[in-house]
Structures are given as structure tokens and as C-alpha cells.
N, C-alpha and C positions, 0 to 999 in steps of 0.2 A: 573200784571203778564207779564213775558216778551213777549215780539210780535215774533208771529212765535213757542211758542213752543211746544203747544198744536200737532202742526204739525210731529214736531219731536219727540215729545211721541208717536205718532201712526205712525210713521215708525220705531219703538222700540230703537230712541235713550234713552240709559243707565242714561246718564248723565241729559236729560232732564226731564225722571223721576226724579232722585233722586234731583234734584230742586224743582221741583213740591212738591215734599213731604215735604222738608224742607221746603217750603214756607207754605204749609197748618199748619204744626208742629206750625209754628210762631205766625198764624193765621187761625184760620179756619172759619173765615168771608169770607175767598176767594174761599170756596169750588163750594157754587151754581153758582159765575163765572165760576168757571173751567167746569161744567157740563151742563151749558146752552142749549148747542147746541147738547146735545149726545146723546145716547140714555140709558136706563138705563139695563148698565150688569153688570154681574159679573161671574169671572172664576168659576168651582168647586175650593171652598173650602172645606180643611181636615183639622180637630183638632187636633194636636197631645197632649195630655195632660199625667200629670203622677208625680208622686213624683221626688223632688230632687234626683239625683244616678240613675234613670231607666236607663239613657242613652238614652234619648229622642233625642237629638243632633247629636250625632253619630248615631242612627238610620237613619234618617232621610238622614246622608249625604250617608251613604248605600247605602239607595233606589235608589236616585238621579243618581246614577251609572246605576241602569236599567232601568232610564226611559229619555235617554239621547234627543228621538226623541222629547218631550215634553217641552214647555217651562214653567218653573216652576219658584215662586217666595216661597222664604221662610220669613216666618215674626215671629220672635221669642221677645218672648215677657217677658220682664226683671221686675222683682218689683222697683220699686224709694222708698226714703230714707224718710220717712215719714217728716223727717225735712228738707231736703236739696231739695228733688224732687229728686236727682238724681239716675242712674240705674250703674249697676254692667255690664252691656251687653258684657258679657263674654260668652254668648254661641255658638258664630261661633267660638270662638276660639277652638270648640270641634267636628268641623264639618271638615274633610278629604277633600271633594272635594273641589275642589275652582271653584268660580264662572266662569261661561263663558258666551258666547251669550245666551246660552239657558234656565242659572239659575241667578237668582236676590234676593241675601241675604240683608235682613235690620231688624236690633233691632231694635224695640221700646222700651220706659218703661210706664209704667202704669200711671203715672206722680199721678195725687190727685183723680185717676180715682174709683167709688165706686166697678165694673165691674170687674179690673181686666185684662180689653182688655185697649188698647190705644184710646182715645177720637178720632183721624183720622182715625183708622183702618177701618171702613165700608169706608171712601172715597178712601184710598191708595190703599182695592181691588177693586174697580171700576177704579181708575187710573190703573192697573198694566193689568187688562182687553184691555182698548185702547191701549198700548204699546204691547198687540199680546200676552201674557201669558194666557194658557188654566187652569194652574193650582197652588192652593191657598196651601201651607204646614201653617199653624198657631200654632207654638207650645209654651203652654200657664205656667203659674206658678201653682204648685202645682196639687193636686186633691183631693181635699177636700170636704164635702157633698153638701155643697152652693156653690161652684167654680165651678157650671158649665153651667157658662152664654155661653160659647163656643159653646157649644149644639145647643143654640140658633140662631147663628151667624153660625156654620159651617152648611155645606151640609150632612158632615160626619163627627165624632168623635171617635178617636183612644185613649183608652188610657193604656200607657204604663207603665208594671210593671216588678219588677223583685221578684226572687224566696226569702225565709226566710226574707222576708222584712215587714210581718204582715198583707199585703194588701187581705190577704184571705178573713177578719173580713167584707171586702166590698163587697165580693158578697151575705152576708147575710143581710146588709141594704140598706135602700132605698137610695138614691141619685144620685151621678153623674152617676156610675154604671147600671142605672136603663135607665138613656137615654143616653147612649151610643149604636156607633153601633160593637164597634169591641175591644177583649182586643189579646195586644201585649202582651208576657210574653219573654220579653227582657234577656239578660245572661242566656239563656235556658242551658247553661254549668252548672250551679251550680246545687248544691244538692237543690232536693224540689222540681224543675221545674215542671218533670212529673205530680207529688200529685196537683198542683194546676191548671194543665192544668184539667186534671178530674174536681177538682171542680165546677171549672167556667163552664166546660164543659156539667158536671150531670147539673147545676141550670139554666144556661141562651143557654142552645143549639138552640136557633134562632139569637145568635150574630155569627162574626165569630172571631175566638180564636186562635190563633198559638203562638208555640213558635219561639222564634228569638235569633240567638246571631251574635252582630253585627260584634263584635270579632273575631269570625269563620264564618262572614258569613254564617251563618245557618237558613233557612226561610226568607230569604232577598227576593229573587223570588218569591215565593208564596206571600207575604206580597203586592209585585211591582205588581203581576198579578191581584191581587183586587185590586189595584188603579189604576190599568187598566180596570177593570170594572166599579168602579165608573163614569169614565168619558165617557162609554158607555150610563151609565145609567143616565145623567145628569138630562133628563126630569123628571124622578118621585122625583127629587128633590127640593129641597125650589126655587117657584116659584120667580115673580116680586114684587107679593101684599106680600108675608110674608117678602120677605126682606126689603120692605118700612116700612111695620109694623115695624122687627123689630129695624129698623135704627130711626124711629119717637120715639120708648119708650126706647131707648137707650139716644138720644140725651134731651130729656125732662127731663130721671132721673136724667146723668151728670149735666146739665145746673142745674136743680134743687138743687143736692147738693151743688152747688159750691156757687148757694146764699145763702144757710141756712147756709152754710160753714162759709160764710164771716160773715152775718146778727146774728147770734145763740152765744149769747157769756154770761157773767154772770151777766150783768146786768138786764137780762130777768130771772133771776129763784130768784120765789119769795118762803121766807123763811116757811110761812105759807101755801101753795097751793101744790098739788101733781105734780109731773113733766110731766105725763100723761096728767093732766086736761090743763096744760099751752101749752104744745105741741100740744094740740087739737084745742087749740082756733088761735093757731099760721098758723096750717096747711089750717084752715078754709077760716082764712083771704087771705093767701096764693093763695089757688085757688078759689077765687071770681072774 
């Protein structure tokens, strides 16, 4: 790592982040260097999650307009190409504000990740922490019943919908919906809005639920003034030991897939034996 730069991340040079990051990206043997000497934080982080179309993006850069006093990082998070690795990271191209001192945009993509978050992301928010940022936006792929390792990982989870889009069907099953703490109803201009603000409203009236349209600026404030309370509230949130926890069985299960990834291939499945019974005795050996 380069000499002196650690330094100039914590007086919020821009630049020497965004090295830092790309050097962990490269490698991420060099993280416990980076963190030797620190102490272990991390901003409030927010989930922003939600199907393709919500306008998660453009939300987001909304907010960012009134919460100008705050230094804020955004980390939007891109699928990669199951063949190539690569990502599409096209979503600040849909974000209005542009960066300034006070806001810090960077894509990642998912690369061969099982999660769905970026294998650096628990270090980049602990870097973006030492560089002076009080606060995490993380806006994630999809929002599907299993996608929502975020939950895990954020402080808070927002997830963002829009009207006739079918997403009603999810406040009647369990999943992400279930540990979530707040539903955005995005293009609140459209027909439907209302109907589904009730919904959500009759069945989960302990989250908080607005409509928003980003378009009209409509709920943009009220949305800003809970994540204004959020960062009031920072303490009754995920403490030091839950986010060790979950950064230790984060990095296990990656690291994990990537050997069976490598190791797991067809010379191991035999013609006669169940693929359950061979997988058992694989896993066994595994963790002895």
C-alpha cells in the first residue's frame, strides 16, 4: 500500500479512497493491513432495495438534495455476467445529482459473489467511515424472497416499489418483506398508488410506508426526515459484535464457494450414488 495514504483517507482525500478500494478490489489480502491500526467502525448504513423500474436510483439522488449537510457515500451494486464477471454499472447514470465534497458514488458488481453484495463491501464501509462519511445509501439487485442478505448487512432496509407492478402479492408472503424496516411506494403518480399504500398499511402498520414520486418530488422530505432520524438513532442499531459476526460468515461462505467452485466438477459424480449422499461426504471432509 502506498506510504502516507491511509493518512489522506482520514483527512477525506477523494482520490485516496478511491485507490484504496481499487487496490482491495485487486486484492483483498490487503484489507487486515489497511485496518491494523483502526478502530473498528462503521457509518449508518441504508439498504435501498426493490425490483428493476422502481427508480431506486433516481430516488436516492432526490434524497441526497436534502441531506446536503451530511456526508454521504453511495454504493450501488450491479449483477456481473455469469461468464465474463463483468457488470453493466449503469445506475449513476440515473442519478441527477453529481457528486461533491459531501457525496461519494461508486459501483460495484457482484463479481462470482453467492450474496449478491460485493466480496469488499463490509471493508469499503469501514474505509469510507475513516475518510469522515456518517452515512452508507447501498442500493442492491432485485428483491426477491432469498435476496435479502442486505437486511443482514444494513442498519436499515428500504425497499422500493412502484404501483401495478404486482408487488402487492409480497406483502402476503414471508420473505424480504418480513425483515424489512420501511416500504417506499415510488411513482406515487400512477393509478393504484393509494390501494397499495392501504395494503401494506392494514398488514405491516409497524414499518414506515410512504408514497414518493421522484419525478414530482413528492415525499422526498418526509422520506429525508427518517433518515434523519435514523442517524439520530444510530445506537439501538447493529452493534460491533453483530457486524464482526456478520462480516466472519460472510467471508467463510464466499471464500467457501469459490473452492467448491473451483474443486466441484464431473469427474466427482458418480453414476451409481445419489448426488446428496456424495455431496455429504464432500462437505464432511470439507470441514474436518
Amino acid at each position: 500500500m502506498e506510504k502516507g495514504i491511509i493518512k489522506r483517507l482520514k483527512k477525506g482525500d477523494r482520490k485516496a479512497l478511491a485507490k484504496i478500494i481499487t487496490e482491495i478490489e485487486k486484492d483483498y489480502n490487503k484489507i487486515p493491513e489497511i485496518f491494523k491500526n483502526e478502530k473498528y467502525e462503521y457509518p449508518l448504513i441504508l439498504g435501498i432495495t426493490g425490483p428493476p423500474g422502481s427508480g431506486k436510483s433516481t430516488l436516492i439522488g432526490k434524497i441526497i438534495k436534502h441531506l446536503k449537510d451530511i456526508k454521504i457515500a453511495m454504493f450501488l451494486i450491479d449483477p456481473s455476467s455469469k461468464l465474463k464477471r463483468g457488470a453493466i454499472l449503469g445506475d449513476r447514470l440515473r442519478i441527477e445529482e453529481k457528486p461533491g465534497d459531501t457525496i461519494y458514488i461508486r459501483s460495484f458488481s457482484t463479481g462470482n459473489t453467492t450474496s449478491g453484495l460485493s466480496f469488499v463491501l463490509p471493508a469499503v464501509s469501514r474505509l469510507v467511515k475513516l475518510a469522515g462519511y456518517d452515512l452508507i445509501f447501498i442500493e442492491t439487485v432485485g428483491a426477491g424472497q432469498i435476496e435479502d442478505i442486505i437486511c443482514d448487512f444494513a442498519d436499515k432496509t428500504y425497499l422500493v416499489i412502484q404501483p401495478a407492478s404486482g408487488d402487492e402479492i409480497q406483502a402476503i408472503k414471508s420473505g424480504i418483506i418480513e425483515r424489512i424496516e420501511g416500504i417506499i411506494i415510488n411513482k406515487s403518480d400512477l393509478s393504484g398508488a393509494m390501494s397499495m399504500y392501504n395494503i401494506f398499511k392494514m398488514i405491516y402498520s409497524d414499518k414506515f410506508i410512504i408514497n414518493t414520486s421522484a419525478e414530482k418530488e413528492e415525499g422526498i422530505d418526509k422520506f429525508a426526515l427518517q433518515i434523519r432520524n435514523d442517524l439520530k438513532d444510530r445506537v439501538k442499531l447493529k452493534n460491533r459484535k453483530q457486524r464482526k459476526l456478520f462480516e466472519l460468515k460472510f467471508y467463510i461462505r464466499e471464500m467457501l464457494f469459490r473452492e467448491i467452485d473451483k474443486k466441484i466438477n464431473i469427474n466427482l459424480v458418480e453414476d451409481d450414488t445419489d448426488p446428496l449422499i456424495t455431496a455429504k461426504k464432500i462437505a464432511k471432509h470439507m470441514l474436518q
